[in-house]
N, C-alpha and C positions, 0 to 999 in steps of 0.2 A: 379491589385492587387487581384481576386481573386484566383489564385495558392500561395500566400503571407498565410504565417502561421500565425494560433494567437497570438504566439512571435512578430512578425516580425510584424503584425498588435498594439500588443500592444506599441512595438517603436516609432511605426508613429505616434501613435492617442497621446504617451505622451511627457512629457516636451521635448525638446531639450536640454538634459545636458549632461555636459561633461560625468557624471558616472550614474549608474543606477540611479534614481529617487530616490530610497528606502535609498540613503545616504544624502539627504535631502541636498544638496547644502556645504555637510561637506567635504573640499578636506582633511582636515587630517585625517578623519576616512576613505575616500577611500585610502589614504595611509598605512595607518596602516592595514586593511585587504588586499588590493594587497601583501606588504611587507610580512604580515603572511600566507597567503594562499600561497605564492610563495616560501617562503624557508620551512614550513612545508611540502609542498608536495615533494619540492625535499630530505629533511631529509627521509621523510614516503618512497619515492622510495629507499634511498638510505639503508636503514633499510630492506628493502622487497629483496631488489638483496643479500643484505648477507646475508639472513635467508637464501636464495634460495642457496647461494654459499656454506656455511654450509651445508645445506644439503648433496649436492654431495660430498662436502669431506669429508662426514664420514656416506656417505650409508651403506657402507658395517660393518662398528664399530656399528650404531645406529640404536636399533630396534624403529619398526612404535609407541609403546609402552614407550620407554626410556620415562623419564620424559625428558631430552632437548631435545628429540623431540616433546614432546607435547610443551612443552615453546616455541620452534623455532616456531611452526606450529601456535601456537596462536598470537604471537608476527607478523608473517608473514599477517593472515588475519586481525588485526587489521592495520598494513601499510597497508594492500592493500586499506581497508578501508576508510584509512585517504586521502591517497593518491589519490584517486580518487575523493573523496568528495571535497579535497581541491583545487585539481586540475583543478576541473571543474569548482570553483569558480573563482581561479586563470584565466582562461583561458577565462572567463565572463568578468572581470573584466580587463583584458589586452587588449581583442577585441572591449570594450563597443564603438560602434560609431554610435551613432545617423542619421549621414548620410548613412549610410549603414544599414539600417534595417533589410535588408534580410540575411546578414550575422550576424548580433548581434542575430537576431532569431535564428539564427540555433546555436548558441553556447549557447545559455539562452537554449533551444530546449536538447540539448545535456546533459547538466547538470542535468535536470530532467529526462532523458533516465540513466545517473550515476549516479542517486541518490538509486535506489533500489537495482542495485549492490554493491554500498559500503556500503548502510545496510546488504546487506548478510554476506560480509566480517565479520561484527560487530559483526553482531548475531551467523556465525562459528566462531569466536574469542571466543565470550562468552560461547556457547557450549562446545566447548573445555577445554575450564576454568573450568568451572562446571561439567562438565562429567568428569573430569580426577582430583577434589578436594580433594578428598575422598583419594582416593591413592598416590595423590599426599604430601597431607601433612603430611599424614603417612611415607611418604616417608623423606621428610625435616627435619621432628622430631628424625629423627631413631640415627640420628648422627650430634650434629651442629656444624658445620663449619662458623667460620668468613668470612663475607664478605668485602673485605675493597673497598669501594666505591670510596672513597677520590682518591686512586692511578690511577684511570680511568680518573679522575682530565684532564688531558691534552686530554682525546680522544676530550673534548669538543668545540676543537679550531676550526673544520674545520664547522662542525656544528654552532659555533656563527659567522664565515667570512661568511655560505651559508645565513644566516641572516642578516648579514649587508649589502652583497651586495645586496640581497632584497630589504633591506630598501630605500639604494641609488639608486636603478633603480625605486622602487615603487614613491620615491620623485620626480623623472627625470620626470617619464611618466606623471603625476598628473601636474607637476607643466606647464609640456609645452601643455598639449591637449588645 
């Protein structure tokens, strides 16, 4: 055990439970975070690929400058953000196994190696945000336009399925370890 990392040492030396320790013997609240780290990550991915899709299809229309392109690119580092943060919790939480120390280390391990990157994500989001405020709302102002939210109404179906079937897998795993 000594090539065994402090992860992977803190597994051994604590409780033997089904989920991290820090969920105090509550399978519904490891359910409930499994379920949300698992379909917001894949939402935050699925957010981040069409910021990125956007992009390329309207390189040549959209200066570095547009405002949606500052919108896309803020929008972008905040999924990348989430999505890593959540992910890595996700992926903690999906591997948690007590008998395997060495591997639950390295993913508890991993998660804090992602933690500093999807703060940067957070903090170029907010950069963005605020460096580009000024002109931007000058910009919003100049001419207002409705936005009618409501009609978007339906994008929201596939987004609450990536949600529930979270939910159903997060209850599966929970209820059988």
């Amino acid at each position: 055990m000594t090539n065994t990392s402090l992860a992977a040492q803190a597994v051994i030396g604590g409780p033997q439970s089904l989920a991290p320790p820090s969920f105090d013997g509550h399978g519904w609240l490891v359910v409930i975070n499994l379920a949300g780290m698992t379909a917001v990550c894949v939402l935050a991915v699925m957010f981040a690929v069409d910021a990125v899709a956007a992009f390329w299809r309207n390189r040549h229309r959209d200066m570095l400058t547009h405002p949606v392109t500052i919108w896309r690119a803020a929008g972008f580092c905040f999924a990348c953000g989430i999505a890593l943060r959540t992910g890595a919790e996700a992926l903690v939480l999906w591997n948690w196994n007590p008998v395997d120390p060495i591997r639950t280390g390295w993913w508890t391990m991993l998660k804090r190696y992602l933690d500093p990157v999807s703060l940067c994500f957070a903090v170029t989001g907010l950069g963005v945000l605020y460096l580009s405020a000024r002109g931007m709302v000058g910009q919003l102002r100049r001419r207002p336009f409705p936005i009618d939210m409501w009609a978007s109404l339906p994008m929201l179906k596939r987004p609450a399925a990536i949600g529930l079937l979270s939910l159903i897998a997060a209850i599966g795993v929970v209820s059988t370890r």
